[in-house]
mmCIF file as Biopython writes it, N, C-alpha, C and O atoms, coordinates in Angstrom:
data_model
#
loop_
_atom_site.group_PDB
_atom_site.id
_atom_site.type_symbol
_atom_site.label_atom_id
_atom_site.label_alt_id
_atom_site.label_comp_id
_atom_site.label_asym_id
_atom_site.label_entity_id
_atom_site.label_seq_id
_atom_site.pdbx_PDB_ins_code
_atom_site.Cartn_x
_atom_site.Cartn_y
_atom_site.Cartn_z
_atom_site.occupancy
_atom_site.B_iso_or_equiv
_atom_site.auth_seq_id
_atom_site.auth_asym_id
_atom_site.pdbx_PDB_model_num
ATOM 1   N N  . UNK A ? 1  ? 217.359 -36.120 4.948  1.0 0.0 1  A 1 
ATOM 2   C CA . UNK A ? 1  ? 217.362 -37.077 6.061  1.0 0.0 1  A 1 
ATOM 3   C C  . UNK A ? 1  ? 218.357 -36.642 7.142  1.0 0.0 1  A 1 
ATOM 4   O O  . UNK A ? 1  ? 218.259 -36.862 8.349  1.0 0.0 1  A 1 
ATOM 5   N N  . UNK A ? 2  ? 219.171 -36.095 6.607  1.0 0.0 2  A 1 
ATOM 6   C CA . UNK A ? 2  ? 220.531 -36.007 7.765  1.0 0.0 2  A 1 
ATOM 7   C C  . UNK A ? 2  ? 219.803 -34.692 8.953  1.0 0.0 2  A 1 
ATOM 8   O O  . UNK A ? 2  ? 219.663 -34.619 10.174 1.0 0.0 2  A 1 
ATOM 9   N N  . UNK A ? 3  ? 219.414 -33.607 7.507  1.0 0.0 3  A 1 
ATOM 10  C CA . UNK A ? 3  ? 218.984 -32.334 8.386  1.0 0.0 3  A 1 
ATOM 11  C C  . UNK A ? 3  ? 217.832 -33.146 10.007 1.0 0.0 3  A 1 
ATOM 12  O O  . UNK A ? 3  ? 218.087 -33.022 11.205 1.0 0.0 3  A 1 
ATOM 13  N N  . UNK A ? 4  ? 216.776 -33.816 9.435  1.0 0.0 4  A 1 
ATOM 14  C CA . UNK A ? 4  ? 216.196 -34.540 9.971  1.0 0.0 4  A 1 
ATOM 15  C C  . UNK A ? 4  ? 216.540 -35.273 11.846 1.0 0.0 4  A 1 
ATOM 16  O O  . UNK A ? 4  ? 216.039 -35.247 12.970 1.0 0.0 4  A 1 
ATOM 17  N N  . UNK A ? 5  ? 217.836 -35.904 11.031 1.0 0.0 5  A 1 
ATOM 18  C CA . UNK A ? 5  ? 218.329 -36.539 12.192 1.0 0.0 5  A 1 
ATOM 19  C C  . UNK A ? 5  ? 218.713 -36.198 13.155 1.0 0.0 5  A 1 
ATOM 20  O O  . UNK A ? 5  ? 218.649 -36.738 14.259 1.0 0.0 5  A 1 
ATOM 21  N N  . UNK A ? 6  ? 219.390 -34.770 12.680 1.0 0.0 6  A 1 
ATOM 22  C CA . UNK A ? 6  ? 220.117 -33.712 13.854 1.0 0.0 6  A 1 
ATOM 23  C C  . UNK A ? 6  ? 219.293 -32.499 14.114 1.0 0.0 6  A 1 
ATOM 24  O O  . UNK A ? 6  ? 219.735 -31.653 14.891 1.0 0.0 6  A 1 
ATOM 25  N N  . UNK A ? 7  ? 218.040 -32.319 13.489 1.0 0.0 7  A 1 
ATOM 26  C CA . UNK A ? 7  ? 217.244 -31.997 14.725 1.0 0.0 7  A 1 
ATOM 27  C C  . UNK A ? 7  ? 216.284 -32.570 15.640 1.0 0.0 7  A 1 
ATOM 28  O O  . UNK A ? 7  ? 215.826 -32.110 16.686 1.0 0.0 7  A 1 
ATOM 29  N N  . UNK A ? 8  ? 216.013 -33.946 14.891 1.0 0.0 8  A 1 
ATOM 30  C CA . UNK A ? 8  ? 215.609 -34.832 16.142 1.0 0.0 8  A 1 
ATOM 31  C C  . UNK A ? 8  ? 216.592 -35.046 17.493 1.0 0.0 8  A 1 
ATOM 32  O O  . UNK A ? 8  ? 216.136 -35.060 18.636 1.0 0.0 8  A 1 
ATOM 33  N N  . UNK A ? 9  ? 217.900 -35.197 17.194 1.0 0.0 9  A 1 
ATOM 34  C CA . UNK A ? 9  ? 218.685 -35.309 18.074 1.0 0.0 9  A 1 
ATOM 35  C C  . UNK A ? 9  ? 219.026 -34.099 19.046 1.0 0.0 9  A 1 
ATOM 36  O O  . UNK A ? 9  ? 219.407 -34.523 20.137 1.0 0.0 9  A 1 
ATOM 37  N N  . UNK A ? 10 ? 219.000 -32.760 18.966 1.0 0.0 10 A 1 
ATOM 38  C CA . UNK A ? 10 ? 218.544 -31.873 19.441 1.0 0.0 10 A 1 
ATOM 39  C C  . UNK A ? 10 ? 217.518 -31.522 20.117 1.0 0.0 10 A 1 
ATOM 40  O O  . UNK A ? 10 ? 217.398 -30.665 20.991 1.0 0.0 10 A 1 
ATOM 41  N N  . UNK A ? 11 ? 216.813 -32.204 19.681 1.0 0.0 11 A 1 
ATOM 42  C CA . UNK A ? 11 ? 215.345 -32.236 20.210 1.0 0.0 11 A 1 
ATOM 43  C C  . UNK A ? 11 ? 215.119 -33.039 21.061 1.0 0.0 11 A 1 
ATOM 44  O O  . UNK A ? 11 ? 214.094 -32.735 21.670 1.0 0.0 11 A 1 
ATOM 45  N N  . UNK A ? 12 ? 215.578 -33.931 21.413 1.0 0.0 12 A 1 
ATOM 46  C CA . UNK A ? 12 ? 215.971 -35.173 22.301 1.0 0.0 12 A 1 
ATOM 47  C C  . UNK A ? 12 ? 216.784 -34.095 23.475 1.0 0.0 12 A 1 
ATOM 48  O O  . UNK A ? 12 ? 216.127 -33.505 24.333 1.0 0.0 12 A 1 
ATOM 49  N N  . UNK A ? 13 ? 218.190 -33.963 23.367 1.0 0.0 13 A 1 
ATOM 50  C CA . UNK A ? 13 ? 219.083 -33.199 24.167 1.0 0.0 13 A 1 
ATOM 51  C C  . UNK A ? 13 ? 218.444 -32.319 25.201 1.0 0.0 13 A 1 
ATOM 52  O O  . UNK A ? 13 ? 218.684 -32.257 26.407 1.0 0.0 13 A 1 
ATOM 53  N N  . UNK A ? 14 ? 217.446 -31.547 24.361 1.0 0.0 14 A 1 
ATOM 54  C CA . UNK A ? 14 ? 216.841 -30.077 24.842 1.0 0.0 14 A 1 
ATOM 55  C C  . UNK A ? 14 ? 215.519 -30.906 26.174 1.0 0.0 14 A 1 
ATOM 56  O O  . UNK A ? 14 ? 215.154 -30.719 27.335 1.0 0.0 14 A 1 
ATOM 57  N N  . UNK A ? 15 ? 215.320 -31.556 25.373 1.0 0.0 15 A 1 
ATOM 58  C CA . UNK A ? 15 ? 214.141 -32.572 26.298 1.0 0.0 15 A 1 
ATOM 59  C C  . UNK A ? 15 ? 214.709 -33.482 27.607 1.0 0.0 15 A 1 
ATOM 60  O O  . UNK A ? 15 ? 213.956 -33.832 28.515 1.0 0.0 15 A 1 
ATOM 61  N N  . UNK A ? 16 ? 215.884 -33.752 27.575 1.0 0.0 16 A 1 
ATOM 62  C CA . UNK A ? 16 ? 216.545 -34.595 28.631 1.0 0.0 16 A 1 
ATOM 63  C C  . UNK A ? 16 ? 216.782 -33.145 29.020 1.0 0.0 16 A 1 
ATOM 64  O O  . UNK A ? 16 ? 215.689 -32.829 29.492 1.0 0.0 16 A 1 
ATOM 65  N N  . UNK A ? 17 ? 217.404 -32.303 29.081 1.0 0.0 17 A 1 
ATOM 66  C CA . UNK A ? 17 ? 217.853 -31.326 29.685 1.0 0.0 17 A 1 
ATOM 67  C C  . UNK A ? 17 ? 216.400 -31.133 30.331 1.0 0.0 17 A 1 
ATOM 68  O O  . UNK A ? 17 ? 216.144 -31.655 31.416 1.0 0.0 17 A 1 
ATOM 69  N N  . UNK A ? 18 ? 215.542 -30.440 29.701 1.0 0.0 18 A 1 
ATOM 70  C CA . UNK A ? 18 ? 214.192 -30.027 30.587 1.0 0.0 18 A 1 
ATOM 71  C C  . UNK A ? 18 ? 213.901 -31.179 31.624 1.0 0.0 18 A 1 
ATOM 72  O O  . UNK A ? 18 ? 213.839 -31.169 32.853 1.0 0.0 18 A 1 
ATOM 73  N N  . UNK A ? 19 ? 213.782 -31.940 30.908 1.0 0.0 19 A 1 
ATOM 74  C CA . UNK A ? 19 ? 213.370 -33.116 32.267 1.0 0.0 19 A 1 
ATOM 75  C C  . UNK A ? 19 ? 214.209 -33.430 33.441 1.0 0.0 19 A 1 
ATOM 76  O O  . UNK A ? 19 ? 213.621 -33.759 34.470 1.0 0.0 19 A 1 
ATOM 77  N N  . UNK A ? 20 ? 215.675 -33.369 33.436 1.0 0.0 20 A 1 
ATOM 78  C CA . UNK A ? 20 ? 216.446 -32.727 34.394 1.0 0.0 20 A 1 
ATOM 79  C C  . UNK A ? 20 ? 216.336 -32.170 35.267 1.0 0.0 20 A 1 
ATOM 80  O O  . UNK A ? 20 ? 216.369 -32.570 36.431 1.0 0.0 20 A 1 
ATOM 81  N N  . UNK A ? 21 ? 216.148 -30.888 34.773 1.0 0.0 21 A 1 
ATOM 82  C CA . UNK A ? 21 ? 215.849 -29.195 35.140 1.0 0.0 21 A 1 
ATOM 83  C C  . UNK A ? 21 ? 214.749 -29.542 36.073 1.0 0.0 21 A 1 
ATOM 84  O O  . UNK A ? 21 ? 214.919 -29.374 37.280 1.0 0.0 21 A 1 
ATOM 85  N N  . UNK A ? 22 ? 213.342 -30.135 35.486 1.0 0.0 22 A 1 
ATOM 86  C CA . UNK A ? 22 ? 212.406 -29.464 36.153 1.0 0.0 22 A 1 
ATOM 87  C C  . UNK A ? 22 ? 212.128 -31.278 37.399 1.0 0.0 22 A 1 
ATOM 88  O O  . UNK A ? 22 ? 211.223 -31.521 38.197 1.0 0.0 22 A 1 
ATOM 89  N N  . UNK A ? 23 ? 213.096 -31.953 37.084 1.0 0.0 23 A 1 
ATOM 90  C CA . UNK A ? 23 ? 212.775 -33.466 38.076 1.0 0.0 23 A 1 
ATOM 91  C C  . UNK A ? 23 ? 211.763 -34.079 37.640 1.0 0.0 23 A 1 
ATOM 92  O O  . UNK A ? 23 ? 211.608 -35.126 38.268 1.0 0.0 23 A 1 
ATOM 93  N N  . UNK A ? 24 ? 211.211 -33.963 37.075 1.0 0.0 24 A 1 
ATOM 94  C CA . UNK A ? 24 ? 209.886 -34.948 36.477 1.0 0.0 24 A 1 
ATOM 95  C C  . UNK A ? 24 ? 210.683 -35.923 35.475 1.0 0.0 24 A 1 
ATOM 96  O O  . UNK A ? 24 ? 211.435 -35.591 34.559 1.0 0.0 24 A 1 
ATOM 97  N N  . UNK A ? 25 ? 210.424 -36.843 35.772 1.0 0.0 25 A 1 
ATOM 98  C CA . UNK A ? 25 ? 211.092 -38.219 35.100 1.0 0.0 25 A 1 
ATOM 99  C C  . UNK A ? 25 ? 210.265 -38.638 34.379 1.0 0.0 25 A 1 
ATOM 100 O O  . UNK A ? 25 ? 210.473 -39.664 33.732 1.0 0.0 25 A 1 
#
């Protein structure tokens, strides 16, 4: 579960970052 959590949460991060990056909200 933990492994789980912290790559969902990564996965989240990487995704706000892209959506950032490219302005699409």
């Amino acid at each position: 579960m933990t492994s789980y959590n912290i790559k969902t949460m990564i996965q989240g991060t990487i995704s706000d970052r892209n959506v950032t990056q490219s302005g699409d909200g």
